[in-house]
C-alpha positions as CSV (number, residue, x, y, z in Angstrom):
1,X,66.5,145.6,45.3
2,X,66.7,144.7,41.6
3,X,68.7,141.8,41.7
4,X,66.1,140.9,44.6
5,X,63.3,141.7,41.8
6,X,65.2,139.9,39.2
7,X,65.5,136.4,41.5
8,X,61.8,136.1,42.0
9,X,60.8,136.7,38.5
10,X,63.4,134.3,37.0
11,X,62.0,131.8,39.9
12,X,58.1,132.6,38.7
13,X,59.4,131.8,35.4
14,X,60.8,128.4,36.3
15,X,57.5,127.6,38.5
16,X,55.4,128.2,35.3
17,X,57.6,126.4,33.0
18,X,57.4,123.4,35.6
19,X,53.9,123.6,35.8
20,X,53.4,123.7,32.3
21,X,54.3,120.0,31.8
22,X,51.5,119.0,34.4
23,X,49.6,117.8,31.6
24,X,52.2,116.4,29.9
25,X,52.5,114.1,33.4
26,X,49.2,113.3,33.0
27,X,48.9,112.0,29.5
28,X,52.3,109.8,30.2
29,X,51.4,108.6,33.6
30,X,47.4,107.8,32.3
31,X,48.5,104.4,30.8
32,X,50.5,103.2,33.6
33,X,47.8,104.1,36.1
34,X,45.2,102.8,33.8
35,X,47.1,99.2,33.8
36,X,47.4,99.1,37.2
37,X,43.9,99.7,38.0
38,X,42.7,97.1,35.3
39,X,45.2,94.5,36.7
40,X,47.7,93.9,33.7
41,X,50.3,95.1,36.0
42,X,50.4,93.3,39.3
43,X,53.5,94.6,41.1
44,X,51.6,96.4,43.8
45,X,50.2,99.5,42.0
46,X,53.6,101.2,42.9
47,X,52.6,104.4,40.2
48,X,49.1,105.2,41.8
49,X,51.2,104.8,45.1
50,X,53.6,107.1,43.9
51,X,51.5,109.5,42.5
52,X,49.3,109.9,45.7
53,X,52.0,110.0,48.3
54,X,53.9,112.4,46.2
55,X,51.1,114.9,46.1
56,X,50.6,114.8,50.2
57,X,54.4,115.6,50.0
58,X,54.6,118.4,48.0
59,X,51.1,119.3,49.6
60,X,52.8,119.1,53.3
61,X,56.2,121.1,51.8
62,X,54.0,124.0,50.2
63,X,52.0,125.0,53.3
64,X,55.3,124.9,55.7
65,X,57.2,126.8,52.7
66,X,54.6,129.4,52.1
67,X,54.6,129.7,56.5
68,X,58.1,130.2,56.3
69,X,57.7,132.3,53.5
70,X,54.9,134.7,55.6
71,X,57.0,134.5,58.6
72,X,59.9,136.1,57.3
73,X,58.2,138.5,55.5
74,X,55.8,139.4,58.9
75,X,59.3,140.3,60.4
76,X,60.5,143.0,57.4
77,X,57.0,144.3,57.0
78,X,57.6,147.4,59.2
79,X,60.8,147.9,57.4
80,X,58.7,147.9,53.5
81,X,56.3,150.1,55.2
82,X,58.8,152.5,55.7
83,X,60.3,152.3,52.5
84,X,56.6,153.2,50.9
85,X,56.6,150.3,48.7
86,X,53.7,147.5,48.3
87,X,54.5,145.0,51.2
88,X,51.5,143.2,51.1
89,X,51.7,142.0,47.6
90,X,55.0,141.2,47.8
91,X,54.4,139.0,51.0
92,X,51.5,137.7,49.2
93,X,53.6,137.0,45.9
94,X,56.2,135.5,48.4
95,X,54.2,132.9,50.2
96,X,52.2,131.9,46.8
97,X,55.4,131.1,45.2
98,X,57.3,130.0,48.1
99,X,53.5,127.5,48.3
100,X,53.3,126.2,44.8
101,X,57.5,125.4,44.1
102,X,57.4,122.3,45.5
103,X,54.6,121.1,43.4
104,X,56.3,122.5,40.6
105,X,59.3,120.6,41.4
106,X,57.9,117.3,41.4
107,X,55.8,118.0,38.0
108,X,59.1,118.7,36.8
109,X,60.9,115.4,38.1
110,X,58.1,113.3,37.4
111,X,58.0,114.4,33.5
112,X,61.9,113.3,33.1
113,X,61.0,109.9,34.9
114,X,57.6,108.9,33.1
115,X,59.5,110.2,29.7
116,X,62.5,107.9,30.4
117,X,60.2,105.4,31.1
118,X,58.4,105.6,28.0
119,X,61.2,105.6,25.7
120,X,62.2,102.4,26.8
């Protein structure tokens, strides 16, 4: 039950550390998106593309995740009730996380591409 405990606070901890560099992804993909729209860059807008089909994706995977997420947790909710602890939250914690790690996930790669990018 601890180590349990311990697992899903060290994965809220990644999930807000990766969705602390959100705005960092903003200010470093603002110039590209900003060049595409005005035309300097003439490629085929492949960041907006990018940043739009991205965000249906991880969209999409959070709502199946946090399904999954309630499902399994519907099916040991008997089991918490007996052991007198707070399912609810914990289902609700659960799916939330389970929802918003695959957003997280792609903040998190899309900050080591736009920073490579930059450097160059």
């Amino acid at each position: 039950m601890a180590n349990q405990r311990g697992r899903r606070v060290r994965a809220e901890i990644a999930l807000a550390q990766n969705l602390m560099l959100a705005p960092w992804v903003v200010g470093l993909r603002t110039p590209i998106l900003i060049a595409e729209a005005t035309g300097s860059l003439f490629s085929g807008r492949p960041e907006t593309l990018k940043a739009v089909s991205e965000k249906v994706s991880a969209l999409a995977q959070g709502i199946l995740a946090a399904q999954v997420a309630w499902t399994r947790d519907a099916f040991t909710l008997p089991l918490a009730l007996a052991d007198a602890s707070s399912p609810l939250a914990d289902i609700v914690r659960t799916m939330a996380l389970a929802a918003l790690e695959p957003a997280g996930r792609q903040v998190r790669l899309n900050h080591r591409r736009l920073s490579r990018r930059r450097k160059r």
